[in-house]
N, C-alpha and C positions, 0 to 999 in steps of 0.2 A: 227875297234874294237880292243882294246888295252886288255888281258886278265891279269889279275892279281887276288895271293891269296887274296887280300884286296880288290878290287872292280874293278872289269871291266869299261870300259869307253871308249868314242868315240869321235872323232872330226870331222867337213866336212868343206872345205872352200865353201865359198859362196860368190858371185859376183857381181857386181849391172853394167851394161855396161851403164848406161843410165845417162842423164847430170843432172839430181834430186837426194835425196837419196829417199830410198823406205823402207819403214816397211816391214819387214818377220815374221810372228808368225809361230811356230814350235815346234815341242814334238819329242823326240827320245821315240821310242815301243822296249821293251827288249823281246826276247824271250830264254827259256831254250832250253833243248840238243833236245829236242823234236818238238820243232817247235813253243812250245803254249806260247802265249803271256803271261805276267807275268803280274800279280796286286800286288797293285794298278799302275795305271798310273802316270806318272810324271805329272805335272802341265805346260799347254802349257804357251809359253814362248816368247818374241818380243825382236826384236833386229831394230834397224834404221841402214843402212848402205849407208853412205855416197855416194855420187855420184863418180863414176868412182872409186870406190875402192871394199875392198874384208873384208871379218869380219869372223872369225873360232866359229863355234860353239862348245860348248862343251858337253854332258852330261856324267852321271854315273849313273850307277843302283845303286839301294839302297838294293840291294839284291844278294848272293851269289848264281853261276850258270846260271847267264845269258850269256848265250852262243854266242846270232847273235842280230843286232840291226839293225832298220828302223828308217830312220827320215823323219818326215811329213814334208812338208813344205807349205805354204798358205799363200796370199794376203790377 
């Protein structure tokens, strides 16, 4: 989590070890100082990542005070 007065934001590398590439859909979850998740949600999201390579995700809350962030990630 990267914190800034203009909008908070996140990255995570992701990997694919296997000799195909593979589809990732994914949503980063923002939560405030409190713990509670924020609304609305972001809009989950797909990325293809090539075989034997790595692809950085990015998100940004759309919203001031987002404090800690989760990212889902699913086949």
């Amino acid at each position: 989590l990267t914190a800034s007065d203009i909008q908070p934001s996140a990255s995570s590398r992701v990997y694919n070890e296997r000799q195909e590439p593979i589809t990732v859909h994914y949503r980063f979850y923002w939560y405030d100082a409190r713990g509670l998740e924020m609304h609305p949600l972001e809009a989950p999201r797909s990325v293809t990542i090539p075989a034997r390579s790595s692809v950085t995700l990015f998100g940004s809350a759309n919203y001031l005070g987002a404090h800690k962030v989760r990212l889902y990630l699913y086949l």
